[in-house]
KENUVO-502040 format. One line per 10 residues: their letters; for each residue y negated, z negated, x of N, C-alpha, C, CB. Coordinates in steps of 0.1 Angstrom, whole numbers, plus 5000, padded with zeros to 4 digits. Glycine has a CB too. Layout:
A	Y Z X Y Z X Y Z X Y Z X; ...
//
This chain:
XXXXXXXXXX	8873 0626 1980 8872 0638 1971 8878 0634 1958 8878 0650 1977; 8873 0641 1946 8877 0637 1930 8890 0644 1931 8865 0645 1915; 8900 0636 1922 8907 0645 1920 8911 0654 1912 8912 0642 1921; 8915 0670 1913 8911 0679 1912 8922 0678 1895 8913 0690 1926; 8909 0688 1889 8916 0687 1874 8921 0701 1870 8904 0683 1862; 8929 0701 1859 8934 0715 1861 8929 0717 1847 8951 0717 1864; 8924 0730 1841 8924 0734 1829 8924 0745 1827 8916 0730 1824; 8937 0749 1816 8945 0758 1811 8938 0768 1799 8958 0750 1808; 8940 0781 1799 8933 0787 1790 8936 0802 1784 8922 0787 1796; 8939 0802 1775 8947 0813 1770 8938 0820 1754 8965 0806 1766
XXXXXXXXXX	8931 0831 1755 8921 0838 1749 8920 0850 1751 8910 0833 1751; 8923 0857 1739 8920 0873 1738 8931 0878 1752 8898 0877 1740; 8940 0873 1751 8950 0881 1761 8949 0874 1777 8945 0898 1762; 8935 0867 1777 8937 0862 1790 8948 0849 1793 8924 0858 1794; 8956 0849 1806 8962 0836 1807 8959 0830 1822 8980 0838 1803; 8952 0825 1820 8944 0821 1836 8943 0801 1839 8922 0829 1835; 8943 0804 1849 8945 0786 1856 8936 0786 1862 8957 0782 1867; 8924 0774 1860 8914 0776 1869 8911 0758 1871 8900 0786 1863; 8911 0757 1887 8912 0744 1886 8897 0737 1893 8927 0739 1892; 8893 0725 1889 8879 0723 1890 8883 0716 1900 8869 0717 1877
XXXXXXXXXX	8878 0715 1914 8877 0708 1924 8870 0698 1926 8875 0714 1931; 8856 0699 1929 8848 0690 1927 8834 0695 1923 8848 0682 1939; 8825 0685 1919 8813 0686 1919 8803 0680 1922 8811 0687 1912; 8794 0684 1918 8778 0674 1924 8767 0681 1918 8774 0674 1943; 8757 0680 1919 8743 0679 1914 8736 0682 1928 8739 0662 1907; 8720 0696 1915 8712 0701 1924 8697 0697 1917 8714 0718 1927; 8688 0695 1922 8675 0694 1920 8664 0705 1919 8672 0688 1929; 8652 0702 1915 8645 0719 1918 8629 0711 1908 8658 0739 1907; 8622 0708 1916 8605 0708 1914 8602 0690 1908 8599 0724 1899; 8613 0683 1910 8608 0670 1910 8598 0665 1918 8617 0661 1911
XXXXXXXXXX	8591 0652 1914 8580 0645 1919 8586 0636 1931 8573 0637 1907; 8577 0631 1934 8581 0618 1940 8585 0606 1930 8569 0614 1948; 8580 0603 1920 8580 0595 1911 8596 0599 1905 8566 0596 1902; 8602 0608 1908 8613 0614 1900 8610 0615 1885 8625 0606 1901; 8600 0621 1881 8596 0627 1870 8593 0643 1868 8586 0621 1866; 8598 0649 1861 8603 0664 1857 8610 0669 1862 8595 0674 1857; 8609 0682 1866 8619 0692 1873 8629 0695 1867 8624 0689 1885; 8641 0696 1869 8654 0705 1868 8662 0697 1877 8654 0721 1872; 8672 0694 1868 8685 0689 1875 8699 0693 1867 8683 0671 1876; 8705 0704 1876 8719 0708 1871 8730 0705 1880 8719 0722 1868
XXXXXXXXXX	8744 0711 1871 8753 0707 1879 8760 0718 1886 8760 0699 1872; 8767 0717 1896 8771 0730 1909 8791 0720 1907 8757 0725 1935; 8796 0733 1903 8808 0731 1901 8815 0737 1908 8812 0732 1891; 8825 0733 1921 8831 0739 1929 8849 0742 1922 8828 0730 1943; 8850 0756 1920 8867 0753 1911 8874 0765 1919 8869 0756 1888; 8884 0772 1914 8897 0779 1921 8905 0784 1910 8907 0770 1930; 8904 0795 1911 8911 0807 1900 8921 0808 1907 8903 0823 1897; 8937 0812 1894 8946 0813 1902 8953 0807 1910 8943 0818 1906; 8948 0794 1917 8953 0787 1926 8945 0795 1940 8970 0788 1924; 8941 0807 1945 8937 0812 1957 8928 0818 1958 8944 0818 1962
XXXXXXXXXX	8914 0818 1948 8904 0823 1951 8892 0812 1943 8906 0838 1946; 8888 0807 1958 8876 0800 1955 8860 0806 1947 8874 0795 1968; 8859 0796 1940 8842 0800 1934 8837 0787 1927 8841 0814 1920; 8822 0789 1926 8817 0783 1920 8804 0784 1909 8818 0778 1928; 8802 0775 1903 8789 0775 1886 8785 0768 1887 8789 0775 1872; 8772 0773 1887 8757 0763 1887 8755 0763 1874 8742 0769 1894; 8747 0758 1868 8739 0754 1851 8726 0753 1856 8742 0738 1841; 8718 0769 1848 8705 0769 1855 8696 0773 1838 8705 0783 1872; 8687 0777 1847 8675 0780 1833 8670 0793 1836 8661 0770 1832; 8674 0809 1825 8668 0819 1834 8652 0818 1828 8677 0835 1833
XXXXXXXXXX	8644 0829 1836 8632 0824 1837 8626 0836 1819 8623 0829 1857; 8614 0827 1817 8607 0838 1805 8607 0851 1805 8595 0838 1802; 8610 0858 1799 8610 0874 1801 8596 0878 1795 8623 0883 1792; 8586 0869 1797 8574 0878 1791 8561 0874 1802 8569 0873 1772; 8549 0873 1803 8540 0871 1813 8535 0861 1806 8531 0883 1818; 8533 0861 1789 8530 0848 1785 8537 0837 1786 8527 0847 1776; 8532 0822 1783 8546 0813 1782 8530 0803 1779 8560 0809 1800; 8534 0794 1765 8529 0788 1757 8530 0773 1766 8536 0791 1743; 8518 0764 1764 8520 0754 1769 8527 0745 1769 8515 0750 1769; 8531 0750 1759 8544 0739 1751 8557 0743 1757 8546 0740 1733
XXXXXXXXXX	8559 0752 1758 8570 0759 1762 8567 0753 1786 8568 0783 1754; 8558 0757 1788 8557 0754 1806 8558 0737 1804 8538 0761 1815; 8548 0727 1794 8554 0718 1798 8568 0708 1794 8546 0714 1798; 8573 0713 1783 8585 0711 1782 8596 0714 1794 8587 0717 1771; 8593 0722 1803 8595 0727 1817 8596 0717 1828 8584 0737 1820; 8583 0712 1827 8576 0704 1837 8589 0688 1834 8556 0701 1833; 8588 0683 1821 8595 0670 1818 8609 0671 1818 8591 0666 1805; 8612 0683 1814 8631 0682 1816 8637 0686 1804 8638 0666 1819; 8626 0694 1793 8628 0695 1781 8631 0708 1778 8619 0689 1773; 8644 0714 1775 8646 0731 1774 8642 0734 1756 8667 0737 1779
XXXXXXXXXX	8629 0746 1760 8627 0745 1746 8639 0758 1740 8608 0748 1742; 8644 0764 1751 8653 0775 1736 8667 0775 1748 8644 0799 1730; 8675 0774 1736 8690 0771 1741 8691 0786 1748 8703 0766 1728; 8687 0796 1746 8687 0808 1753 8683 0808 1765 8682 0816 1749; 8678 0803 1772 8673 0799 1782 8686 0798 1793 8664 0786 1778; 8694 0793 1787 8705 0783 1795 8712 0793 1799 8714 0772 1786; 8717 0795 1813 8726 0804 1814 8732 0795 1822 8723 0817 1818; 8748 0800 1831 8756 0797 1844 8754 0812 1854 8775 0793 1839; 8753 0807 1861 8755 0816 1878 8761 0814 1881 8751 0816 1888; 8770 0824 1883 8790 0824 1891 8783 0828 1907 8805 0844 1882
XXXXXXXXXX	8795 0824 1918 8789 0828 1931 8805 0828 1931 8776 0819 1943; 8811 0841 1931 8828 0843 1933 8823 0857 1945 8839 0851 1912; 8842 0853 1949 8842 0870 1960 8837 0882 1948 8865 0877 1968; 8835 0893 1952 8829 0903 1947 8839 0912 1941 8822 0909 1955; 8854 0915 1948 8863 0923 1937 8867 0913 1927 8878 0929 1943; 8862 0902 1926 8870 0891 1912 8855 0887 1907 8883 0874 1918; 8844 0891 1912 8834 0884 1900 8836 0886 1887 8821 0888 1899; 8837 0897 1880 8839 0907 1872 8851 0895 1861 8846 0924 1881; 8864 0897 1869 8871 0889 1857 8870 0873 1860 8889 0894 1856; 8861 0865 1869 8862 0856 1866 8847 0855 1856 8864 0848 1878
XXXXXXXXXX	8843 0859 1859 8829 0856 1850 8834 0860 1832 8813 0870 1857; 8841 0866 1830 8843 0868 1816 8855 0855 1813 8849 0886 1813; 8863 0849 1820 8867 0836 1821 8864 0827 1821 8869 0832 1826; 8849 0825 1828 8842 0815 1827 8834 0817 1816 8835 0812 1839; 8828 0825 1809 8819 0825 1795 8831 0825 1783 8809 0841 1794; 8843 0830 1786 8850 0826 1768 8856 0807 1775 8872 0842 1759; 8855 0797 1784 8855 0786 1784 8848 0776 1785 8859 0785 1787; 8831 0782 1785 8821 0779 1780 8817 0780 1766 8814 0784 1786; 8820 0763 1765 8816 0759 1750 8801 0761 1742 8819 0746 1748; 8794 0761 1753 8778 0764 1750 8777 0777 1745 8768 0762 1762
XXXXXXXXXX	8783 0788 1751 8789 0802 1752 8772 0807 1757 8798 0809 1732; 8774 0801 1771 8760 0806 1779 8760 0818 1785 8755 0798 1790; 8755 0826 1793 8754 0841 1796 8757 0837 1812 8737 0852 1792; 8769 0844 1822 8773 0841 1832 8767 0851 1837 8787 0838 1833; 8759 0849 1850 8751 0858 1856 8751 0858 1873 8739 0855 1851; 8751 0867 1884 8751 0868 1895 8732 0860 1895 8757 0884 1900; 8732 0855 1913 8719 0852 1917 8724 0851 1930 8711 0840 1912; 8709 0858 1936 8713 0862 1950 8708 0850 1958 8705 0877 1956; 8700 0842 1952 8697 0826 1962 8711 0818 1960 8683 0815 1954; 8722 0818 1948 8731 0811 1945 8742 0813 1956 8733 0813 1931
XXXXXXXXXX	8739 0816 1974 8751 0818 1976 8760 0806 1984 8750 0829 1982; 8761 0810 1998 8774 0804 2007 8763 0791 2011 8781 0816 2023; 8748 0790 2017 8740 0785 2024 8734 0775 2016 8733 0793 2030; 8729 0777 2004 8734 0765 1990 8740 0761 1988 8735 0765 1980; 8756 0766 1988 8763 0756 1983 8773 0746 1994 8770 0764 1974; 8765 0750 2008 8770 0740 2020 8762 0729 2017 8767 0746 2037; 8746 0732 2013 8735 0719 2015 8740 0712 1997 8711 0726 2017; 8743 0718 1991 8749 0712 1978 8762 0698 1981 8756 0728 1971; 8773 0709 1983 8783 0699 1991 8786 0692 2006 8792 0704 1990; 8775 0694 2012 8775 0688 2023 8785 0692 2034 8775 0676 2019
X	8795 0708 2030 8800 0714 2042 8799 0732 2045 8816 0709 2042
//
């Protein structure tokens, strides 16, 4: 196991310790050839010292019924055409989503939109880390 990093953070009144445990890498619509799809990263960390969670780096989907070819195959190759696109998905206990997610978006330098997902839970992130 990596060893665990600590990073300190003090903003708009918050003073919080959140320490990154480990990580690894998920997949999602590659080939055999390993060409296109989506590949992000699954970050296992610890607020506080005693409350486990973790953030995925995902892509939320078009908000319209169209989607330009350019835009689906830039999709297909690995190419994000609008940085809006980009969000993180927190999977925290549920009385602390709330203030870890506003934690995790002012120490996100991309300053991406931290969002719940109901596939992002316990049963992913066993086949993710392998327990």
């Amino acid at each position: 196991m990596p060893k665990a990093r600590t990073v300190f953070h003090t903003k708009k009144g918050y003073n919080t310790l959140i320490r990154v445990i480990d990580t690894n890498f998920w997949s999602f619509g590659e080939t055999n050839a390993s060409e296109g799809g989506l590949i992000g990263q699954v970050t296992r960390c610890m607020y506080k010292d005693r409350i486990p969670f973790y953030v995925r780096e995902s892509l939320r989907g078009i908000d319209s019924f169209y989607i330009s070819s350019g835009e689906r195959w830039g999709d297909k190759i690995g190419r994000i055409p609008r940085a809006g696109r980009q969000v993180l998905e927190l999977c925290a206990p549920r009385p602390w989503w709330t203030e870890i997610a506003v934690v995790v978006k002012q120490i996100d330098h991309l300053n991406r939109t931290v969002l719940p997902n109901r596939n992002f839970n316990g049963a992913f992130i066993r086949d993710v880390f392998g327990r």
